[in-house]
C-alpha positions in Angstrom: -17.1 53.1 -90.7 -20.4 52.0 -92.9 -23.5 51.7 -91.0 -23.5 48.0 -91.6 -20.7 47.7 -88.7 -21.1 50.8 -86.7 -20.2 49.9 -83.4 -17.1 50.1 -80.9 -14.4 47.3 -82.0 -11.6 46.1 -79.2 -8.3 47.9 -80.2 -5.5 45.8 -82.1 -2.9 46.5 -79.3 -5.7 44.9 -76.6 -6.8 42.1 -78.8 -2.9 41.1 -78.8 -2.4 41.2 -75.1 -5.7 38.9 -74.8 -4.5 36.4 -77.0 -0.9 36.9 -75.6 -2.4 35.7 -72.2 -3.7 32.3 -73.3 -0.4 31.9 -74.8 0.8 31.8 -71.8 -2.0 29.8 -70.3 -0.4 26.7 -72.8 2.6 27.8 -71.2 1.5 26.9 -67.6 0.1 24.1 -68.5 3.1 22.7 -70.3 5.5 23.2 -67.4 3.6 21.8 -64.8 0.5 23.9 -64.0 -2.9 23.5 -63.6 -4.7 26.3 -65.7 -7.2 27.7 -63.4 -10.8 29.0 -63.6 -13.6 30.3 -60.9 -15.0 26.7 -61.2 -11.7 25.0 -59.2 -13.1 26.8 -56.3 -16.5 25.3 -55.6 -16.5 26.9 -51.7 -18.8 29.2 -50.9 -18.7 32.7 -49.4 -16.9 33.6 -46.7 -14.3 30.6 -47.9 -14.1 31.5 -51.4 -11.0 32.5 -53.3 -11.9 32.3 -56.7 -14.6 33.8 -59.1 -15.8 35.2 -62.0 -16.3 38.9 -63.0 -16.8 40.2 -67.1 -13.3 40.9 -66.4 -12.1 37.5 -65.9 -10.8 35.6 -62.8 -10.9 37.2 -59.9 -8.1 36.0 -56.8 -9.2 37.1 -53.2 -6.8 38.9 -51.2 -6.3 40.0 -47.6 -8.5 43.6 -48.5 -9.4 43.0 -52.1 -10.5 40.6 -54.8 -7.6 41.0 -57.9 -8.0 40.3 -61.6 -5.1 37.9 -62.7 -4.7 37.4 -66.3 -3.6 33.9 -66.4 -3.6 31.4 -63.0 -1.6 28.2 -62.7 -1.7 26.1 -59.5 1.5 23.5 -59.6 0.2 19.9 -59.8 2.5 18.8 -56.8 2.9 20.8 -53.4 6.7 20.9 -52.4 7.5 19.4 -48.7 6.8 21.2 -46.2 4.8 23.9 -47.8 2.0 25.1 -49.4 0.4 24.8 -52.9 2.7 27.0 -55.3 0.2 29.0 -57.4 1.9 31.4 -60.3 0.3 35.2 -61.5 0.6 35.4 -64.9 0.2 39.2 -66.4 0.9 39.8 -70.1 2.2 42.9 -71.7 1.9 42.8 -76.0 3.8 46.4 -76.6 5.8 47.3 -79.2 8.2 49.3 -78.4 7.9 51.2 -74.5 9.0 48.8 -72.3 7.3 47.8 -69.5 8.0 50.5 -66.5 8.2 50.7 -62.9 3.8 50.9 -62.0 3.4 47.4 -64.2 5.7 46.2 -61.6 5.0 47.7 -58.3 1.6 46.7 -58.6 2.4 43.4 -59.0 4.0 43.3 -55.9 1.1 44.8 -54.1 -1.7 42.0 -55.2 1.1 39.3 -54.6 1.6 41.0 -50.7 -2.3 41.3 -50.7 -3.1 37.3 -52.0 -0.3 36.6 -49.4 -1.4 38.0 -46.5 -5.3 35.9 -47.0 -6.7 35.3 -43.7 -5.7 31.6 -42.9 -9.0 31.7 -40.5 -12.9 33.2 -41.5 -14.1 34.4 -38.3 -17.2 36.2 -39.4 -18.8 32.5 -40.6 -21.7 31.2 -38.6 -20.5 28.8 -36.1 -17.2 27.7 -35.1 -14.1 29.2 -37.3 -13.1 27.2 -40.2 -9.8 27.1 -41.8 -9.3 29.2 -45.1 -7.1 27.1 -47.6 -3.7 28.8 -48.3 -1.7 28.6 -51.3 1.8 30.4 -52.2 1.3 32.9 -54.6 4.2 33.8 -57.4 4.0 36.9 -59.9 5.3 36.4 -63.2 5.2 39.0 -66.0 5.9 38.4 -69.7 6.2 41.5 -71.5 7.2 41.8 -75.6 9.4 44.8 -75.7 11.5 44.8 -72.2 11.6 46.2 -69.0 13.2 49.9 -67.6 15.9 49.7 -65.0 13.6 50.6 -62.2 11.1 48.0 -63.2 14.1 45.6 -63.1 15.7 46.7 -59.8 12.1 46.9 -58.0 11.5 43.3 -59.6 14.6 42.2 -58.2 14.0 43.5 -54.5 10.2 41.9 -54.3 11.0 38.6 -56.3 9.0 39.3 -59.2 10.0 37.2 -62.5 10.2 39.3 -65.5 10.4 37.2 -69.1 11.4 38.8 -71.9 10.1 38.2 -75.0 11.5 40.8 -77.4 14.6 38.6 -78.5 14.8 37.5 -82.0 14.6 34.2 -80.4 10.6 34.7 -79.6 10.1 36.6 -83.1 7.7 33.5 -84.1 5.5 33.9 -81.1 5.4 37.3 -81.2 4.3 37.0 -85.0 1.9 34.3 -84.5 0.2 36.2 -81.6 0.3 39.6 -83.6 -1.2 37.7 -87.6 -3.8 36.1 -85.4 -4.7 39.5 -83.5 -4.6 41.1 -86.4 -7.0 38.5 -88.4 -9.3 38.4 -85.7 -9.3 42.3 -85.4 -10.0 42.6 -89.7 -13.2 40.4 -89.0 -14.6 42.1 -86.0 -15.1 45.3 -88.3 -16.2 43.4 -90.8 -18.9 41.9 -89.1 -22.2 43.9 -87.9 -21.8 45.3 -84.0 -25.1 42.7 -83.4 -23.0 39.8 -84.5 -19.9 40.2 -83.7 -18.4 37.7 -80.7 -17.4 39.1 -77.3 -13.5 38.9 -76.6 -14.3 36.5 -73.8 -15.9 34.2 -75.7 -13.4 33.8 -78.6 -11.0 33.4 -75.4 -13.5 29.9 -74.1 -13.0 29.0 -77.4 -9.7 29.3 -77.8 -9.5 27.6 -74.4 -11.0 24.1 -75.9 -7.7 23.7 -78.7 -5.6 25.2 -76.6 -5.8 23.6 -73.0 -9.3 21.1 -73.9 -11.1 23.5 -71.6 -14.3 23.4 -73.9 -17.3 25.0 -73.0 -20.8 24.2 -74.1 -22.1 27.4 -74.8 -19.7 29.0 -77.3 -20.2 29.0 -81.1 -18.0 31.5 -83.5 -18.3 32.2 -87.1 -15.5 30.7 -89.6 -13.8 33.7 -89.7 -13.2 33.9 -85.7 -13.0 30.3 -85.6 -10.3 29.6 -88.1 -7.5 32.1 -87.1 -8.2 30.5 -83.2 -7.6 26.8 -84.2 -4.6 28.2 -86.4 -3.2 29.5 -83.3 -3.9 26.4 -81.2 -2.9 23.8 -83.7 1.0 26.2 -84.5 1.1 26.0 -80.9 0.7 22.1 -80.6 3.5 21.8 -83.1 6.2 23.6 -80.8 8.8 22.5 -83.4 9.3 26.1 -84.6 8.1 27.8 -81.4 9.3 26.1 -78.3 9.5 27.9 -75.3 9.3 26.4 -71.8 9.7 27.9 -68.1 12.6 26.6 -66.4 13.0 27.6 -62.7 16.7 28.0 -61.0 17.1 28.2 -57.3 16.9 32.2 -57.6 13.7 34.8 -57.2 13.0 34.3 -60.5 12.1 32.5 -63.4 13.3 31.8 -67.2 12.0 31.3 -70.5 14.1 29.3 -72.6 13.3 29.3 -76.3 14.5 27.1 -78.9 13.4 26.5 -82.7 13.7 22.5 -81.7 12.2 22.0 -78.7 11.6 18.5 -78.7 15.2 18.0 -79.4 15.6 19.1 -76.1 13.3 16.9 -74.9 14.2 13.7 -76.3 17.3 14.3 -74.8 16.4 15.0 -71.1 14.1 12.1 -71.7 17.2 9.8 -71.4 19.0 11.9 -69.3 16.5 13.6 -66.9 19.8 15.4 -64.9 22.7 16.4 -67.1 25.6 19.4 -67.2 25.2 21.9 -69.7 27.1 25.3 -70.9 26.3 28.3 -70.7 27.7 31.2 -72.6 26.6 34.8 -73.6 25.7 35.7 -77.2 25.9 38.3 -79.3 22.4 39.1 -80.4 20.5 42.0 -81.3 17.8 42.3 -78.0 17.2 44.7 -75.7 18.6 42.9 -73.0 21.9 40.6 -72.1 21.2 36.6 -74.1 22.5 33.4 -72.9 23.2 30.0 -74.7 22.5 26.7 -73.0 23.6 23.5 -74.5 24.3 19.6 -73.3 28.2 19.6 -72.1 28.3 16.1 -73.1 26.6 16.5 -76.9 26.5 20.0 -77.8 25.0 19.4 -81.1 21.8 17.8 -79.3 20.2 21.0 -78.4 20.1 24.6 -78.1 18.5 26.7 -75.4 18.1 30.2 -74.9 17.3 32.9 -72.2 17.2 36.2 -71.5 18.4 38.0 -68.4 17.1 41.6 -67.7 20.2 43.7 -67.2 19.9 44.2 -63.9 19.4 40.8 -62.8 22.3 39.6 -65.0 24.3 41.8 -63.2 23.3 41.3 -59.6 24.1 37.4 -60.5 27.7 38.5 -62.5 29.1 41.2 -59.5 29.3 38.3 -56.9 33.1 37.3 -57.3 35.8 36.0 -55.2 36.1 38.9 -53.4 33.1 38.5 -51.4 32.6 37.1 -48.1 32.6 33.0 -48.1 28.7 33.5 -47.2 27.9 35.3 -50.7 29.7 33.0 -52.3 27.7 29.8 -50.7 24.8 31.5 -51.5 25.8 32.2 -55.6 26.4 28.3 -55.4 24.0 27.0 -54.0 21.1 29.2 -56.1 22.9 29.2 -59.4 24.0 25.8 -60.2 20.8 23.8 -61.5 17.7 24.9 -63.1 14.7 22.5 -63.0 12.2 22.1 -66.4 8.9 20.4 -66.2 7.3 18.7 -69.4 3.8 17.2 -69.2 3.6 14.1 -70.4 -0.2 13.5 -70.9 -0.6 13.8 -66.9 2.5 13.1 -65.9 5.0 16.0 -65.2 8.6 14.8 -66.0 11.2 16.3 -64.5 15.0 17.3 -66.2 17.8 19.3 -64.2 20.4 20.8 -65.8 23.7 21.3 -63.5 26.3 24.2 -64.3 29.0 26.1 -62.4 28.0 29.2 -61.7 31.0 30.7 -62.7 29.7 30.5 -65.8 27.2 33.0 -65.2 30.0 35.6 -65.1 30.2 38.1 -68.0 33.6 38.0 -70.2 35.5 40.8 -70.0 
């Protein structure tokens, strides 16, 4: 490297992840979340939950504080409970899949953001009530997941998405020309003037989600790539992906090269049957098809199902006790999207038997 831009530049592998994360900040936001930062916590110390390291957001647990790479509070509480609030870690690999540690450390900030004191003692005066939230762990990752990090997943209720089928090739491309793009212009560009990762992420943050900040200025050759990404985003027509959330401990990405197709038809019918079937498709984990069972030609929806969560779904059968098979019915037969709609979260079911969800022999 040329004195001109001597200096230590992120790594392309990094730089992906990064950007991969407020991908699926959009993502949140689009199905129903608020996006979260250290300023939707304006309480002070001992009551604080949120805050701000050159890390990123930091989350208080019971015995530590935990960096979370994307935060999502749902905009409505559910009866009877408490605020939902979603984890969000990103994995950009390209080819090890994402292993057992990833996982179990998941599981151990969830237990410890769980486990939050719902009472500060140690304040001055009389106790005063911490607020509580529900906390969810979610990880994306681009290349898979190993049995074990499936099977432990499974046993602590941690969502793994998939994005390694062809299906998410788009995203996975758009992330990886805009790393890459971003990544050519760092080294070109002297280590005095070149932009900190964190502040291309504000400013992707004000396309993106309109989370602008005052302070941030980038060159063209930052700036550009970043609105590309925003503005490809927007579109969804060739990248549609939403969360959808069965009655199960997990959740789904379904992808689809017409999203709003979809959506124009939940629109006018917000509940609706659909059919599922498994597909042949080159991915590194089982692939289901979701379509209207009324108008199959009005959309087409599609998830993936890490192995072992396909199967512990598939082995319950008749033979099991009447208990199991209540269970498999009641958890397995509707799936619930949420689309914002300006501020307004709309909400479409989608009923199916869960026999369906049995693999053909």
């Amino acid at each position: 490297m040329t004195g001109k831009v001597m200096g230590k530049v992120i790594g392309i592998g990094p730089l992906r992840g990064y950007l991969l994360e407020e991908v699926l900040a959009w993502l949140l936001r689009s199905s129903g979340f608020e996006v979260l930062t250290h300023r939707d916590d304006q309480d002070k110390e001992p009551w604080k939950v949120l805050k701000e390291d050159k890390n990123g957001l930091l989350v208080r647990g019971r015995g530590a504080w935990h960096q979370v790479d994307a935060l999502g509070q749902f905009r409505y509480v559910p009866p009877f409970s408490l605020p939902v609030r979603l984890f969000v870690e990103a994995k950009y690999l390209t080819s090890t899949p994402v292993g057992l540690p990833t996982v179990r450390n998941g599981h151990g900030v969830i237990h410890d953001v769980n486990e939050g004191e719902t009472t500060t003692l140690t304040a001055l005066g009389p106790g005063r009530p911490r607020t509580r939230y529900r906390y969810n762990y979610a990880i994306f990752s681009t290349s898979g997941f190993s049995k074990e990090a499936q099977d432990y997943a499974l046993a602590h209720q941690i969502s793994l998405i998939d994005l390694s089928a062809p299906d998410f090739e788009k995203l996975r491309d758009l992330v990886k020309t805009t790393a890459d793009t971003l990544h050519a212009a760092l080294k070109a560009t002297p280590a005095s003037q070149r932009p900190k990762v964190h502040k291309m992420r504000e400013y992707l943050r004000g396309p993106l989600l309109d989370m602008y900040a005052d302070d941030v200025y980038l060159p063209d050759a930052f700036r550009e790539p970043l609105d590309h990404l925003a503005q490809a985003l927007h579109s969804r027509s060739k990248l549609g992906l939403v969360l959808a959330f069965p009655a199960a401990p997990f959740v789904l990405g379904l992808a689809s090269e017409d999203l709003y197709g979809f959506v124009n038809y939940a629109r006018e019918h917000p509940t609706h049957p659909v059919r599922l079937r498994r597909i042949n498709q080159a991915a590194s984990h089982p692939v289901w098809e979701l379509r209207s069972a009324e108008d199959p030609d009005a959309y087409v929806l599609r998830f993936g199902l890490p192995e072992r969560v396909e199967k512990w779904i598939v082995a319950q059968d008749e033979g099991l006790s009447s208990r199991t098979r209540y269970v498999k019915r009641s958890m397995l037969s509707t799936m619930t999207l949420y689309w914002m709609d300006g501020d307004h979260a709309q909400t479409f079911q989608l009923q199916y038997e869960p026999g369906e969800l049995r693999l053909a022999n």
